[in-house]
C-alpha positions in Angstrom: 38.7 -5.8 6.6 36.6 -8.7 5.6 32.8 -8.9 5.4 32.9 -11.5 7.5 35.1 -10.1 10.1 33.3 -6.6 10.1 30.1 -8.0 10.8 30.5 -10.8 13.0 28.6 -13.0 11.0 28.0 -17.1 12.1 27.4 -19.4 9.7 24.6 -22.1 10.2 25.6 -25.8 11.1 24.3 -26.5 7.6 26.4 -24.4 6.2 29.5 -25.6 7.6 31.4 -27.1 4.9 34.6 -25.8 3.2 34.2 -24.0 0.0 36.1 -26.7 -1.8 33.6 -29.0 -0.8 30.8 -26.8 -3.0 33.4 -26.5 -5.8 33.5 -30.3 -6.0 29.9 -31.0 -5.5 28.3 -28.1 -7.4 30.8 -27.4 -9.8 30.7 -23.7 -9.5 31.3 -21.5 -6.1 28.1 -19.4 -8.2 25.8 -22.2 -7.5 26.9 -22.6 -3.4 26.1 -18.9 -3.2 22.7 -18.7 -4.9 21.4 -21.8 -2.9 22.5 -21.0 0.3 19.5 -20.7 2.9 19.9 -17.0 4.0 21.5 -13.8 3.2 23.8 -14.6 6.1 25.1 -17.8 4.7 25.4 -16.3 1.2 27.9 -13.6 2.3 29.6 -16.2 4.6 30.3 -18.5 1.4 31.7 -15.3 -0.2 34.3 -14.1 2.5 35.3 -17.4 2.8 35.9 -18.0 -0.9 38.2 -14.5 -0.4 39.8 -15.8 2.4 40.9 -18.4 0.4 41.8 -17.3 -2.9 39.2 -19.2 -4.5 38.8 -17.3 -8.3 35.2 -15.2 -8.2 33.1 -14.8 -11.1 31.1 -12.2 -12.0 28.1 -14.5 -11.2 29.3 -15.3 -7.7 29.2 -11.6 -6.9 25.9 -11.0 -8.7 24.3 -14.0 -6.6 25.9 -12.3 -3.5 24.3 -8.9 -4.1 21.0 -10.6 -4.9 20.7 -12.6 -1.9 22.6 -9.8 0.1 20.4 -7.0 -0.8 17.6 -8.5 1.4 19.6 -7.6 4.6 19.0 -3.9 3.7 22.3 -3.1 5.3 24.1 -0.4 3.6 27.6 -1.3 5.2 27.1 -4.7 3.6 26.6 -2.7 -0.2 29.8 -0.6 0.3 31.7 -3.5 1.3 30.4 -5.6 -1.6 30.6 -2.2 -4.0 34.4 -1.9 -3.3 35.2 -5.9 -4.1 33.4 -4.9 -7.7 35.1 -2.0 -8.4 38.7 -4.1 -7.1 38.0 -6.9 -9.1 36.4 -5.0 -12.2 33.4 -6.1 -11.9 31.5 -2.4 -12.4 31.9 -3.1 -15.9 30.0 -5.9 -16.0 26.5 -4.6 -16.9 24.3 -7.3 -14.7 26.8 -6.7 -11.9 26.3 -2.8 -12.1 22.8 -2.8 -12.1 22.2 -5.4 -9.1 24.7 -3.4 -7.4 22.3 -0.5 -8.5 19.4 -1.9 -7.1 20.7 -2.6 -3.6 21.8 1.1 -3.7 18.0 1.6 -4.2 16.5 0.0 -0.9 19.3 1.5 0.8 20.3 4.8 -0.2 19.0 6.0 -3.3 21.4 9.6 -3.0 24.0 6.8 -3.5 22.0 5.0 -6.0 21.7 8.3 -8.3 25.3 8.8 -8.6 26.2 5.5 -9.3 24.0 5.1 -12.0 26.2 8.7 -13.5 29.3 6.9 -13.4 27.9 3.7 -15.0 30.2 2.8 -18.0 27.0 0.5 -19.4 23.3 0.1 -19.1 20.8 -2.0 -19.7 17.2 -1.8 -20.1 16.7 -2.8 -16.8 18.9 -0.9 -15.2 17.0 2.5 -16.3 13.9 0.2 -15.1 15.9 0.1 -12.0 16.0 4.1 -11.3 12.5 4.6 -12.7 11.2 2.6 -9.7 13.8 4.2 -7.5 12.4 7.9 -7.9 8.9 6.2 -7.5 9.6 4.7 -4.5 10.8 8.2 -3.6 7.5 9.8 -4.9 9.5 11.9 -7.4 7.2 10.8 -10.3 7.9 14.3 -12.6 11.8 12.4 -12.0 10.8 8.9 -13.3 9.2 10.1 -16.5 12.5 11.9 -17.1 14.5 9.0 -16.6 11.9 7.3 -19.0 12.0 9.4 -21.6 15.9 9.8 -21.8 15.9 5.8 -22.4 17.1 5.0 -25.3 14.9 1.2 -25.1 11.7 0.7 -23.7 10.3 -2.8 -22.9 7.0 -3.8 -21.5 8.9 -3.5 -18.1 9.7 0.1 -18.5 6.0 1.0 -19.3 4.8 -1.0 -16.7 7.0 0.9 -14.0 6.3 4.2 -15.5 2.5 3.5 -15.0 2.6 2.2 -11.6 4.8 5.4 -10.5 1.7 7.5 -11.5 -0.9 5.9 -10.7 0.9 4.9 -6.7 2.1 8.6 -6.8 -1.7 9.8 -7.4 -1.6 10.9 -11.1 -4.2 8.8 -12.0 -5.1 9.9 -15.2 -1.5 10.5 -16.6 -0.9 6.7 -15.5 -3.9 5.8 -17.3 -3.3 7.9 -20.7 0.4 6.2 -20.0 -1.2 2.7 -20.5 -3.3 3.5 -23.3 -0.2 4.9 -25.4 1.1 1.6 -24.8 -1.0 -0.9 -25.8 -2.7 1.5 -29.1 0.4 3.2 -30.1 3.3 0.9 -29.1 1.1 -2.2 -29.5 2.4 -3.9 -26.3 1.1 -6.7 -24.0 1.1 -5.2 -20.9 2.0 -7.7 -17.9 -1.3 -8.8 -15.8 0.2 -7.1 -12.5 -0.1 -3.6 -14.8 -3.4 -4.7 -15.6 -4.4 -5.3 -12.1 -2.5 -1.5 -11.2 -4.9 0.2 -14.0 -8.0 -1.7 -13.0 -6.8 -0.2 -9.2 -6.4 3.2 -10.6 -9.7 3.2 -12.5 -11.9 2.8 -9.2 -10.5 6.4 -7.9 -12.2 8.0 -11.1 -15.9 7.4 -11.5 -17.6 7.4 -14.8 -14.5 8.1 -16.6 -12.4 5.4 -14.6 -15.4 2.9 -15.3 -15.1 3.2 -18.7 -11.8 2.9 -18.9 -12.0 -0.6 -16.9 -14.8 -1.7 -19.1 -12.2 -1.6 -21.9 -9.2 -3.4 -19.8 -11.6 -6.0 -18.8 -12.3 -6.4 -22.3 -8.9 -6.9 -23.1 -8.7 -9.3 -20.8 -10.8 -11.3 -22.3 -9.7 -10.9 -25.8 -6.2 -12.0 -25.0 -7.8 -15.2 -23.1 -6.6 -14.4 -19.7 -8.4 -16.6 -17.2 -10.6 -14.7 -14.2 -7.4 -16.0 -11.9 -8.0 -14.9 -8.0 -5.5 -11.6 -8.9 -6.8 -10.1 -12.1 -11.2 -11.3 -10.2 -10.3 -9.5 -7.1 -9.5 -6.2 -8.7 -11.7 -6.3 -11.4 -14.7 -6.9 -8.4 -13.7 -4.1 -6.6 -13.5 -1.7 -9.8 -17.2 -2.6 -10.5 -17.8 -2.1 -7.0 -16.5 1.3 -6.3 -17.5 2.5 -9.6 -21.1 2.2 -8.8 -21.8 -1.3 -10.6 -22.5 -3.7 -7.9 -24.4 -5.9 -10.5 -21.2 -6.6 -12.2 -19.4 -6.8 -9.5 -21.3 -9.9 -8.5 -21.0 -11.4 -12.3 -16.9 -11.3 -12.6 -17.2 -12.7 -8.6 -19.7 -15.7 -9.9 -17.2 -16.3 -12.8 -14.3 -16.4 -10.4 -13.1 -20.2 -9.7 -11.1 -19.4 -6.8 -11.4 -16.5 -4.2 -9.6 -15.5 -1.6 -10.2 -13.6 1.5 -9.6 -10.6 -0.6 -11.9 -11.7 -2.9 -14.9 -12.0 -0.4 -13.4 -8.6 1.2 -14.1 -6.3 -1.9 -17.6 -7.4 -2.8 -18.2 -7.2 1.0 -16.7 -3.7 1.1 -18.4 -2.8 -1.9 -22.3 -4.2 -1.5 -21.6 -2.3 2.5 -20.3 1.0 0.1 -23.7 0.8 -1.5 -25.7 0.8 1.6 -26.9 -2.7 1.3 -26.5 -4.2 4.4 -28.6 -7.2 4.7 -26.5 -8.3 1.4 -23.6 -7.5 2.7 -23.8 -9.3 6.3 -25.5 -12.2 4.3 -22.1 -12.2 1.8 -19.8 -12.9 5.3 -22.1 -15.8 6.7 -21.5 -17.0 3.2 -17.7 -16.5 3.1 -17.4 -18.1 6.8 -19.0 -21.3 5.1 -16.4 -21.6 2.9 -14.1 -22.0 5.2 -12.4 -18.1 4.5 -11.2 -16.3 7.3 -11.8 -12.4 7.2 -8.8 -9.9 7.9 -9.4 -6.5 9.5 -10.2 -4.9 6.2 -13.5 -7.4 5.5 -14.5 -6.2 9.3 -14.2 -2.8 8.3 -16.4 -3.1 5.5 -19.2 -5.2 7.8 -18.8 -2.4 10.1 -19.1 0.3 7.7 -22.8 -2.2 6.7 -24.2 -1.5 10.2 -23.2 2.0 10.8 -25.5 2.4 7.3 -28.4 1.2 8.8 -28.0 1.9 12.2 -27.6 -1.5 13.3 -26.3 -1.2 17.0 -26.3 -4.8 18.0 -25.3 -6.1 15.2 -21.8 -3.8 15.4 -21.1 -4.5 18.6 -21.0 -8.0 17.7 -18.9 -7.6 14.9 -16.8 -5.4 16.5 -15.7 -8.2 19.1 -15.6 -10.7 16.6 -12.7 -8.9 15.6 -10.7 -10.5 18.5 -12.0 -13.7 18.4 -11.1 -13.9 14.7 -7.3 -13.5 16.5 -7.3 -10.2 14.7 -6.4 -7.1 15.6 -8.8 -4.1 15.8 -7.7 -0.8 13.9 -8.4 2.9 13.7 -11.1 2.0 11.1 -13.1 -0.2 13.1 -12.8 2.3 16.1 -14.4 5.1 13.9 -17.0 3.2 12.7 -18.4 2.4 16.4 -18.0 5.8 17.3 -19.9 6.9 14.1 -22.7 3.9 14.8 -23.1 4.7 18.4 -23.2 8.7 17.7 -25.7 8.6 15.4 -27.9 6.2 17.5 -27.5 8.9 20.2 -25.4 6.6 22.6 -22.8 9.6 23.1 -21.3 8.2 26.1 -20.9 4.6 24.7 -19.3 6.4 22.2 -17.0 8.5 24.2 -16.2 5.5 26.2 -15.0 3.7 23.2 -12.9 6.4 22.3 -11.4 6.6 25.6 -10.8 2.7 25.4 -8.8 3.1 21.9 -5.5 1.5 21.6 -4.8 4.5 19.0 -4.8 8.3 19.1 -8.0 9.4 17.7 -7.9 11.0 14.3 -9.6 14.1 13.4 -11.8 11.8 11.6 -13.3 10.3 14.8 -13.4 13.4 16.9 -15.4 14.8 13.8 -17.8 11.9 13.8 -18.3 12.5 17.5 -18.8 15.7 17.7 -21.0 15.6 14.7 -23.6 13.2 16.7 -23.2 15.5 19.9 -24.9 18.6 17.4 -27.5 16.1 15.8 -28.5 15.0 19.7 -28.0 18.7 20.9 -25.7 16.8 23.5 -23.3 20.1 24.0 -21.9 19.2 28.0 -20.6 16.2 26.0 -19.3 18.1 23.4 -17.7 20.5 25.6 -15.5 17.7 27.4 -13.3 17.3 24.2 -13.6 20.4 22.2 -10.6 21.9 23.9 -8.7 18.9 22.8 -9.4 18.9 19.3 -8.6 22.8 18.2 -5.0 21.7 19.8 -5.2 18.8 17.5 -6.9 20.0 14.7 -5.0 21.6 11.2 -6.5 24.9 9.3 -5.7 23.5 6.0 -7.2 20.3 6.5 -9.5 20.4 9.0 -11.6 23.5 8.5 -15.0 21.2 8.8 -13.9 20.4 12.4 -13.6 24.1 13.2 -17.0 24.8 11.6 -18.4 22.4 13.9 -17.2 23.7 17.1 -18.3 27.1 15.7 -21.8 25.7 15.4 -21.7 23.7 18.8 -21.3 26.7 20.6 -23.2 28.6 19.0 -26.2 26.3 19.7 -25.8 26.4 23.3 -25.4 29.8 23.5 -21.1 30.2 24.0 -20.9 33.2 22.3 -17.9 34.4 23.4 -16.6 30.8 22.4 -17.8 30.6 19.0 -16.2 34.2 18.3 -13.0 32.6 19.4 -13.4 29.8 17.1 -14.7 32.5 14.4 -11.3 34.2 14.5 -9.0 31.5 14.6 -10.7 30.4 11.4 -10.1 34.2 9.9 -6.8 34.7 11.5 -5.5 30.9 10.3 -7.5 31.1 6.6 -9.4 28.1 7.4 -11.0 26.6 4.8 -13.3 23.4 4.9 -11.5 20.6 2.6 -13.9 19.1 0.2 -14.8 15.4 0.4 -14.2 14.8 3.7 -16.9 12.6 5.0 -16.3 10.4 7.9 -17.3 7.7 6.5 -15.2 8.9 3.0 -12.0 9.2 5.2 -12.9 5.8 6.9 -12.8 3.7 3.7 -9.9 1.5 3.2 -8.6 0.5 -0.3 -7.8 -3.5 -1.1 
């Protein structure tokens, strides 16, 4: 059956022209595929150069995967895969590993056992599988694949480092990097310099000195403070405790985005400085920047600080005007604001307004408030709602919480019930887990 036919595709009015009339005009049926204006019209162009018996070139099926691999459709990859392997195109190495890479966004079980029955490969089509087991979070699976390469490019580093370090292993994707530029002596791309300057943020003193030395490179190899490259190098300084130099690289900067604004907002708010960090927006609405959710979350995160109640109401509807919409984050930070200022059932009425399920986070943060203003008939309303929600593994603070809440008001058959589901489920408290830690959102 053809493509065509077994998908019911239409072709645009644009597109409407025989393929003859591409041959004749472009000079290669290649060239009509890779211009067309959609996926749609690409794989048009193709069943009708099939229908008639118009020669295809390997390059008119690789343009045909490329463009067709955006419609994530796996029917459409089997269909193409069997014209390859008809017209013997699997041998062809750029072919193969195209074909590979649509196997990757839609079945990578698929993707794994073509890449066995390759005949050739290519540099990048080990590149290829390296950021399919990534995307998988198989990172232990990636290095394999790396290591059994027998080439490695700057590529092939570059994807090995950004599997640990988006897979969590910081510190093996950093070690990763330095092997490449001391021992290998390669130029690493400036989107794996902006990954490591990311991953150095997570790791303190360590990570900071560590992005003192990429930031250093930077400037050696005469790479311009572009808005990319700024932005995370702003909010390394920032989350590694050096707000100072945060504000220098930002100064340097001669453009900035909204996520530029965003992570010196988020990070002067991180550092308690809230009259900066308010001051920084009024400066970024000036120059004509519009904020995204993310920059409200870190003025919100400002006022919950210092307690400034007004203020984060304001803010918080601010979000909507900005024709924005409010998230989790923002929700959890009025609830923390208003809890700590005592305004329980502001708080509770907030929480009972969300457009999301509260998280553990924000029952926490609630419940939390109600022990500091010994407000325990509040408490009481949602208590039996969190232990349903609530995991032992995870949330053991929660359940310490309740223990004490009840405890304070005198429920003592109620905090032994709490004691023993603690003992009976091994609860332990998980380390770190701070509202306002769990709030935080990375740029």
């Amino acid at each position: 059956m053809l493509i065509s036919a077994s998908l019911h595709l239409k072709l645009k009015p644009s597109a409407k022209y025989s393929i003859c009339y591409f041959i004749k005009h472009l000079n290669s049926q290649a060239l009509a595929i890779k211009n067309a204006s959609s996926p749609n019209e690409a794989l048009q162009l193709f069943s009708q150069m099939h229908r008639q018996s118009v020669p295809l070139d390997s390059f008119s099926m690789l343009f045909t995967l490329k463009s067709c691999t955006h419609l994530q459709n796996l029917t459409v990859v089997h269909h193409l895969h069997s014209h390859i392997f008809k017209l013997g195109f699997i041998s062809h190495v750029y072919v193969a590993t195209s074909l590979l890479h649509a196997y990757v966004i839609t079945s990578f079980e698929l993707a794994c056992k073509l890449f066995d029955e390759l005949p050739d490969r290519n540099t990048v089509t080990w590149n290829t599988m390296i950021k399919g087991y990534s995307k998988c979070g198989n990172v232990s699976k990636a290095f394999d694949v790396f290591v059994q390469m027998p080439l490695r490019n700057v590529a092939s580093w570059s994807a090995m480092i950004a599997a640990y370090l988006n897979g969590g292993c910081l510190d093996r994707g950093l070690a990763l990097f330095r092997e490449m530029v001391r021992s290998e002596g390669l130029k690493p791309e400036q989107m794996t310099i902006g990954s490591v300057l990311s991953g150095c943020s997570h790791l303190g003193s360590v990570g900071l000195l560590m992005g003192k030395s990429v930031h250093g490179f930077i400037i050696k190899n005469g790479w311009g403070l572009n808005v990319e490259v700024g932005t995370v190098l702003v909010d390394m300084y920032a989350k590694c405790g050096l707000l100072k130099y945060a504000f220098l690289v930002f100064e340097l900067m001669k453009e900035r985005n909204v996520m530029s604004w965003t992570a010196l907002i988020c990070g002067s708010a991180q550092h308690g400085d809230s009259k900066e960090t308010l001051l920084l927006f009024e400066m970024m609405q000036q120059t004509g920047v519009k904020p995204n959710e993310m920059t409200f979350t870190g003025i919100l995160s400002a006022c919950v600080h210092t307690g400034l109640v007004d203020e984060g109401r304001k803010y918080f509807n601010m979000i909507e005007e900005f024709g924005l919409e409010r998230r989790i984050q923002h929700y959890g930070c009025m609830v923390d604001l208003l809890g700590k200022a005592g305004l329980l059932e502001e708080a509770y009425k907030v929480i009972r307004t969300m457009e999301f399920e509260p998280n553990v986070v924000i029952w926490g943060s609630f419940l939390a408030a109600c022990k500091e203003h010994k407000q325990f008939e509040m408490a009481e309303r949602v208590i039996e709602q969190v232990l349903r929600m609530v995991k032992p593994e995870n949330d053991g603070g929660v359940f310490t919480l309740i223990c004490d809440l009840y405890a304070l008001n005198e429920k003592w058959d109620n905090a032994e019930r709490v004691r023993k589901i603690m003992l009976n489920q091994n609860v332990r408290k998980a380390r770190g887990s701070s509202a306002m830690a769990l709030l935080r959102t990375d740029l």
